[in-house]
C-alpha positions in Angstrom: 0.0 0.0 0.0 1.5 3.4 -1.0 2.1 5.9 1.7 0.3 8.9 2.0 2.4 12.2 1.0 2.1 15.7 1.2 1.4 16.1 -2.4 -1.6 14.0 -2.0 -3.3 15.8 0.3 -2.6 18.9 -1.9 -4.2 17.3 -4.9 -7.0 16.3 -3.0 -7.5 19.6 -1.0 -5.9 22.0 -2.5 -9.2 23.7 -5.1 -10.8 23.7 -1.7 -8.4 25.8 0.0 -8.5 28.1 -3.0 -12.3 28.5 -2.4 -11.4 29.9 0.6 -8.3 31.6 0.9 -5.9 33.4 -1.2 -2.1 32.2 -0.8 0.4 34.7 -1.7 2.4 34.2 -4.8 5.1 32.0 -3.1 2.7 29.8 -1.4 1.1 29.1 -4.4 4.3 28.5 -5.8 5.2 26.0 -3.2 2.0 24.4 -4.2 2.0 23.6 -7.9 5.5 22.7 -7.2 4.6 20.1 -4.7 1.3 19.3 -7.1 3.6 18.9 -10.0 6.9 17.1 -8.1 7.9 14.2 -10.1 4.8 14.1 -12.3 6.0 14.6 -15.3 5.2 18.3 -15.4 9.2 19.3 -14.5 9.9 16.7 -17.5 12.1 14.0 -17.3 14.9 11.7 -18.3 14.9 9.0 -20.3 17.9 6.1 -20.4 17.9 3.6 -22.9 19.8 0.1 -21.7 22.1 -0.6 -24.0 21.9 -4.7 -24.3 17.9 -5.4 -24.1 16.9 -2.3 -25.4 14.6 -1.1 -21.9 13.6 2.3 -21.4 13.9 3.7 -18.1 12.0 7.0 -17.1 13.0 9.2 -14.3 10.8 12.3 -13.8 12.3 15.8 -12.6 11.8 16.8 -9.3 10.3 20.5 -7.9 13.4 21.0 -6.2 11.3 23.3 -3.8 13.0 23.7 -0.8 9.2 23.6 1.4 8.8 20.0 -0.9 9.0 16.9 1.7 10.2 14.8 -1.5 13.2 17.1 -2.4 14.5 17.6 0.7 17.1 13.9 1.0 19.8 15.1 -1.3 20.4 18.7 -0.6 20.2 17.6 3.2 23.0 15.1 2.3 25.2 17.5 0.5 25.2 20.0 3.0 25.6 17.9 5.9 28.8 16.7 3.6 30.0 19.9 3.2 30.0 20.6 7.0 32.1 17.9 7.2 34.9 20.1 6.6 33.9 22.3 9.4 33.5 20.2 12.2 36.3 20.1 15.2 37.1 17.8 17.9 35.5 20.0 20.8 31.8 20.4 22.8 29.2 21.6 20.9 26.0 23.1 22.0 22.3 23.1 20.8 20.8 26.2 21.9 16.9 27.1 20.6 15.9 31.1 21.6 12.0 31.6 21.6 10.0 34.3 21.2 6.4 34.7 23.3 3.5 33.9 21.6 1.9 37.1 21.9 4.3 38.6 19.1 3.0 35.5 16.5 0.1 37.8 14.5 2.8 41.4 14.4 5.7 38.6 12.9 3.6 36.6 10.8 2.8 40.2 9.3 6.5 41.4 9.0 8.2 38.2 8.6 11.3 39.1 6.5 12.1 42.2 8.6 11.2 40.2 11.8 13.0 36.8 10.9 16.1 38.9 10.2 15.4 40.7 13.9 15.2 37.4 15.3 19.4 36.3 13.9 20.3 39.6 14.0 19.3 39.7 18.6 20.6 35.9 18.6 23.9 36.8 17.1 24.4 40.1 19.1 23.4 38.0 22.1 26.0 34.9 21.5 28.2 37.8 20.7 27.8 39.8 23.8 28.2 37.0 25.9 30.9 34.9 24.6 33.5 38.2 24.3 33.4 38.7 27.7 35.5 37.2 30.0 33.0 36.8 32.8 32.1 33.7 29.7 34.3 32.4 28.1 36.0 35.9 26.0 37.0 34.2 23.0 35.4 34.6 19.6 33.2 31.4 18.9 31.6 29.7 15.8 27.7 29.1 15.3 25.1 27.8 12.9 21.4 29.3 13.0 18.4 27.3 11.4 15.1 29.5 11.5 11.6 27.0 12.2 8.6 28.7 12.5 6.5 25.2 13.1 5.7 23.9 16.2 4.7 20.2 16.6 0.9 20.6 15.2 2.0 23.2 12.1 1.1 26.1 14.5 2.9 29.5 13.8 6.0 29.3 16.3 9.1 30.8 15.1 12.1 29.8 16.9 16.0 30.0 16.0 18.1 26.6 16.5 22.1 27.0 17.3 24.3 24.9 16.9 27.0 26.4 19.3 31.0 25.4 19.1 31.8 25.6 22.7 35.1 27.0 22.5 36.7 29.5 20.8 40.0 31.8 20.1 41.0 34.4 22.0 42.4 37.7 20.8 45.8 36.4 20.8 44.9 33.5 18.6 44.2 31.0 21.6 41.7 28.6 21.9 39.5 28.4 24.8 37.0 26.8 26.3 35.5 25.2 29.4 34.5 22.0 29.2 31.2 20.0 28.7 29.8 22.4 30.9 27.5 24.7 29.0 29.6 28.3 29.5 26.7 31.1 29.1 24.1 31.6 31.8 20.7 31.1 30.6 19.4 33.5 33.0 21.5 36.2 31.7 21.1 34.7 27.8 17.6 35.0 27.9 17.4 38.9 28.9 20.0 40.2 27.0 17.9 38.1 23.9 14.4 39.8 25.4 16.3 43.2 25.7 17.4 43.2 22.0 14.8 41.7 20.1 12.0 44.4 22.0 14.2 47.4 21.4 14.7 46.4 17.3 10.6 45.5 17.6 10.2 49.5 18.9 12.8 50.6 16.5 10.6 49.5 13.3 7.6 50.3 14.8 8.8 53.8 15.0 10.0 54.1 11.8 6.8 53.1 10.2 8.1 50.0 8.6 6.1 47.3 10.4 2.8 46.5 8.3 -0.2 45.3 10.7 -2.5 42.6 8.9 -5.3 40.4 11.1 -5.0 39.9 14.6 -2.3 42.6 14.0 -3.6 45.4 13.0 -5.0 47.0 16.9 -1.0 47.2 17.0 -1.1 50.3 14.3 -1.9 52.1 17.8 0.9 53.4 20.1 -0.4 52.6 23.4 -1.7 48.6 22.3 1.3 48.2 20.7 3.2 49.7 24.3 0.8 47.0 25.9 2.8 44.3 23.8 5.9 45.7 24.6 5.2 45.6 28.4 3.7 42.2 28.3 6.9 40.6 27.0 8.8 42.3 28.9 7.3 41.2 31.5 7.6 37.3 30.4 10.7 35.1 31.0 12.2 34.3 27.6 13.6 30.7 28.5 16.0 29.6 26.0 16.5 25.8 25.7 20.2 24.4 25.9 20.7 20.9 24.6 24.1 18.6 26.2 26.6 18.3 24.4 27.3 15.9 21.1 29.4 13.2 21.4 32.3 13.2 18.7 32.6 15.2 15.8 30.1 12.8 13.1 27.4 13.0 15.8 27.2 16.6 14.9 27.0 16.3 11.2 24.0 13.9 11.6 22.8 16.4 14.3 23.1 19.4 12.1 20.9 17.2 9.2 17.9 16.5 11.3 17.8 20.8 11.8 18.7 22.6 8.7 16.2 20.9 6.2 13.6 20.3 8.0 10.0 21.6 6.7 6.8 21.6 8.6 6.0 18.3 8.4 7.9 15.1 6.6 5.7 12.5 4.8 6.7 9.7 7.2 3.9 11.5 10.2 0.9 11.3 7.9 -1.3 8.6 9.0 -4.3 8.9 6.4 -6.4 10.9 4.7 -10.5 10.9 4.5 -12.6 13.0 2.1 -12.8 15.6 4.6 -10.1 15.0 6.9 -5.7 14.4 7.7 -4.2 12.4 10.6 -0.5 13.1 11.6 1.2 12.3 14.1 2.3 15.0 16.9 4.9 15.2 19.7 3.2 16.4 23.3 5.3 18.3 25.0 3.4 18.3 27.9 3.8 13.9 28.3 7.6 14.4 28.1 7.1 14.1 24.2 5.0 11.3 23.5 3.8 10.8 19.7 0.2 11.2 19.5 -2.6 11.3 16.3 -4.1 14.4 15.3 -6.7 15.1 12.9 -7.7 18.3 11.2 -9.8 19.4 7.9 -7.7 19.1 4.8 -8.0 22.7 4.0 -6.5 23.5 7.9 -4.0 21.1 6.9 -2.6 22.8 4.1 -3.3 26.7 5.3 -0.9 25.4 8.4 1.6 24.2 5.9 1.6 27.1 3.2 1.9 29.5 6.7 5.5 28.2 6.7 6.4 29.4 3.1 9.6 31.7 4.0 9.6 34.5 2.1 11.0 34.8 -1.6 15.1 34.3 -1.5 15.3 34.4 2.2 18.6 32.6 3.4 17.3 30.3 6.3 21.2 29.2 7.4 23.6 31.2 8.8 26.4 30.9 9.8 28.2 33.4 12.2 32.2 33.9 13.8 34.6 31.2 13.0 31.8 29.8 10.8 31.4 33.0 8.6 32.0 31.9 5.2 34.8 34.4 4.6 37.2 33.8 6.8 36.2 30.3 8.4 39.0 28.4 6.6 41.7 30.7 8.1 40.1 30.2 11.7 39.6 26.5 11.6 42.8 25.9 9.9 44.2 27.6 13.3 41.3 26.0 15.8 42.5 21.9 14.3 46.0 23.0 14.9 45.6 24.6 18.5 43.3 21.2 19.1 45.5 18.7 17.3 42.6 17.2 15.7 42.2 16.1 12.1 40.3 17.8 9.0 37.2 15.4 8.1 37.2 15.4 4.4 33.7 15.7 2.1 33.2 12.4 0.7 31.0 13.8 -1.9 32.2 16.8 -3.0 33.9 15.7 -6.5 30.8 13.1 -7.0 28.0 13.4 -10.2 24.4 12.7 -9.0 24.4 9.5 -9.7 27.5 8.7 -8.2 26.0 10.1 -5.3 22.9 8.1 -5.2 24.9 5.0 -5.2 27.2 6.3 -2.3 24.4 7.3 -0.3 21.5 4.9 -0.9 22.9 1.9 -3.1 20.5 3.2 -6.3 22.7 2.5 -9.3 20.5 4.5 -11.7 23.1 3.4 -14.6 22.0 -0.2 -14.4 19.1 -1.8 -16.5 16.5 -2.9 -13.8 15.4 -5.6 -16.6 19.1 -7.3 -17.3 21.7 -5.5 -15.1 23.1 -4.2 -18.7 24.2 -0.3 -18.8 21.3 2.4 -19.5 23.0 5.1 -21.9 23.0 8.3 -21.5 19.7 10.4 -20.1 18.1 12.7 -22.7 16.2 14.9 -21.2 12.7 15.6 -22.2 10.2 18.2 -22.1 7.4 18.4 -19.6 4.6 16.0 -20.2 2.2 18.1 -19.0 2.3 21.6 -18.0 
C-alpha cells in the first residue's frame, strides 16, 4: 500500500483551500511545485539500456526547498560539506524563543522580523561569549530559523548549533569543558532586551505593516501594551548537552537545517474531509500522539511556513562565517590537534551520489543489469 504524501493531500484539497483563501504568490508556488513534483510536469529523463533495449524514465523533481520529496539530497550535501567544518570540541544546541503574543505582528512582517530574530541571537551569542565573565573568545555558530511547532502552529524559533570554545584575541583557543559556558538566565534577557528594542525601533520608523490579529498594534499605546507584556515574560532559551564526537554533529546538524513543517513519514491517512499526523506532546515528556484536522486546515498550516522569496534560512556566524572560516579553523584543528574530516562527496555526479548514499545505481538496467546510456532529457509532459 502506498504511503500517504504531502502532495496527495494537496491534490485532493488543495481547489478547496482556494475557495477559501488566497495564498500569496510563493505559497502558491510552493504548491504547484509540490502538485507537480515528479509528475512529469518538471519533464524528465529517459535512459535507454544498451543490451535489451529497456527504457527507463525518471521524472524531474520541484526541487522546492518547502517540498518533503526534495529535501534527501540537498540535506546530504550539506551535511557533507560541513564535514569540513567540524572540530574535535563540545558543541551546544541552543533554541531562543520568542512569546506567543508577538505571533500575528511577525507573521505580518516576517522578512524584517525573521532577520530581527538572527540579528538579537547573534548580538546576544556575541555579547556574551566576548566577555571574560564567559568564556571571552570569539566562537563559531550555525542558526536554522523553524517557524512550526509540533501541530503546524505558527511558532518561530532559531536553533544554534554552538561550538563551545573558541580563540582568544591572541589567537588562543579556549573553552570550558562540557559544561555549558553562558548563563541562561542572563542569555535569555540580553535576547528579550534586543529583540523588543529592534521590535520598537521598526515600529517607529513606520516600517512594520499590521495585517489580522495585527492590526489594533497600528496604535501606540496597544502596541506599548505588547511591549510591556513581554517584557514582562521570561524568555527561557533551551540548551541541549553536548554531542558526542565530531560525526554525531553532522548527523545532528541534518535532522535541523532541512527540515520543513512536516515530513511525509507523520501522515497517517487521509479521508474526504479530513488528515491524521502524528504529533509530539510536550506536555507527556514528548509522546507521539494522532491528530486530525480538515484538509483545507492542513494545508493553510503548511503554506503558513512558506519563508519569504530568497530568504537565506542558514547562517552561519564567527569562526563559521564563510569568509574567513578556513583561516580560523585551519588555526582552531591545529591549536586542538585534531584532524580535517574530508567531504566524501564533493567531487561526486548525481548519480555517483545516489549510489554512495543509498545503493541506487541509476546506470544499471532494472530488466538485465546491462548499462542504460546516457539520459536525454525531455520536455514536460504536461504543464
Amino acid at each position: 500500500m502506498k504511503h500517504l504524501t504531502v502532495q496527495d493531500i494537496f491534490l485532493r484539497f488543495y481547489p478547496e483551500y482556494l475557495d477559501k483563501y488566497t495564498p500569496s504568490s510563493q505559497q502558491s508556488k510552493v504548491a504547484n511545485c509540490i502538485i507537480n513534483c515528479k509528475t512529469g510536469a518538471y519533464g524528465a529523463n529517459v535512459s535507454m539500456c544498451e543490451d535489451c533495449g529497456h527504457l527507463q524514465i525518471h521524472y524531474n523533481s520541484c526541487r522546492n526547498r518547502c517540498c518533503p520529496m526534495c529535501q534527501a539530497l540537498p540535506k546530504e550535501k550539506w551535511m557533507d560539506k560541513r564535514r569540513e567544518d567540524v572540530l574535535e570540541a563540545p558543541y551546544f544546541h541552543v533554541v531562543f524563543t520568542v512569546p506567543q503574543e508577538l505571533n500575528p505582528l511577525i507573521y505580518s512582517n516576517q522578512q524584517f522580523l525573521y532577520d530581527a530574530m538572527y540579528h538579537c541571537v547573534s548580538a546576544t551569542i556575541e555579547e556574551l561569549t566576548s566577555d571574560t565573565k564567559h568564556l571571552g573568545a570569539k566562537v563559531g555558530y550555525i542558526c536554522v530559523l523553524h517557524t512550526w511547532g509540533s501541530e503546524m502552529n505558527f511558532h518561530p524559533h532559531i536553533h544554534v548549533i554552538l561550538l563551545g570554545g573558541g580563540l582568544t584575541a591572541e589567537n588562543q583557543w579556549r573553552d570550558k569543558g562540557e559544561e555549558f559556558f553562558l548563563p541562561v538566565k542572563v542569555l535569555s534577557k540580553l535576547f528579550r532586551g534586543k529583540y523588543l528594542d529592534e521590535l520598537k525601533n521598526l515600529w517607529e520608523e513606520r516600517k512594520l505593516q499590521f495585517h489580522g490579529s495585527s492590526e489594533k498594534y497600528r496604535n501606540h499605546y496597544a502596541f506599548k501594551e505588547l511591549l510591556n507584556t513581554c517584557y514582562e515574560k521570561d524568555w527561557v532559551p533551551h540548551c541541549k548537552k553536548t554531542f558526542n564526537g565530531a560525526q554525531s554533529v553532522i548527523n545532528y546538524l541534518g535532522k535541523y537545517t532541512h527540515r520543513i513543517a512536516i515530513s511525509n513519514h507523520r501522515i497517517i491517512r487521509m479521508d474526504e474531509d479530513t488528515v491524521t499526523y502524528y504529533v509530539k506532546d510536550y506536555r507527556e515528556e514528548g509522546k507521539w500522539k494522532e491528530f486530525t484536522i480538515s484538509g483545507v486546515e492542513f494545508i493553510r498550516r503548511f503554506l503558513m511556513h512558506v519563508p519569504p522569496k530568497r530568504f537565506v534560512r542558514i547562517r552561519h556566524y564567527g569562526l563559521l562565517c564563510t569568509r574567513t572560516k578556513t583561516k580560523h579553523l585551519t588555526l582552531c584543528r591545529n591549536l586542538l590537534g585534531c584532524k580535517q574530516y574530508l567531504s566524501r562527496l564533493k567531487d561526486l555526479d548525481t548519480p555517483q551520489m545516489l549510489e554512495t548514499l543509498y545503493g541506487i545505481k541509476v546506470t544499471v538496467c532494472k530488466c538485465c543489469g546491462g548499462h542504460l546510456g546516457k539520459p536525454q532529457q525531455r520536455i514536460p509532459l504536461r504543464i
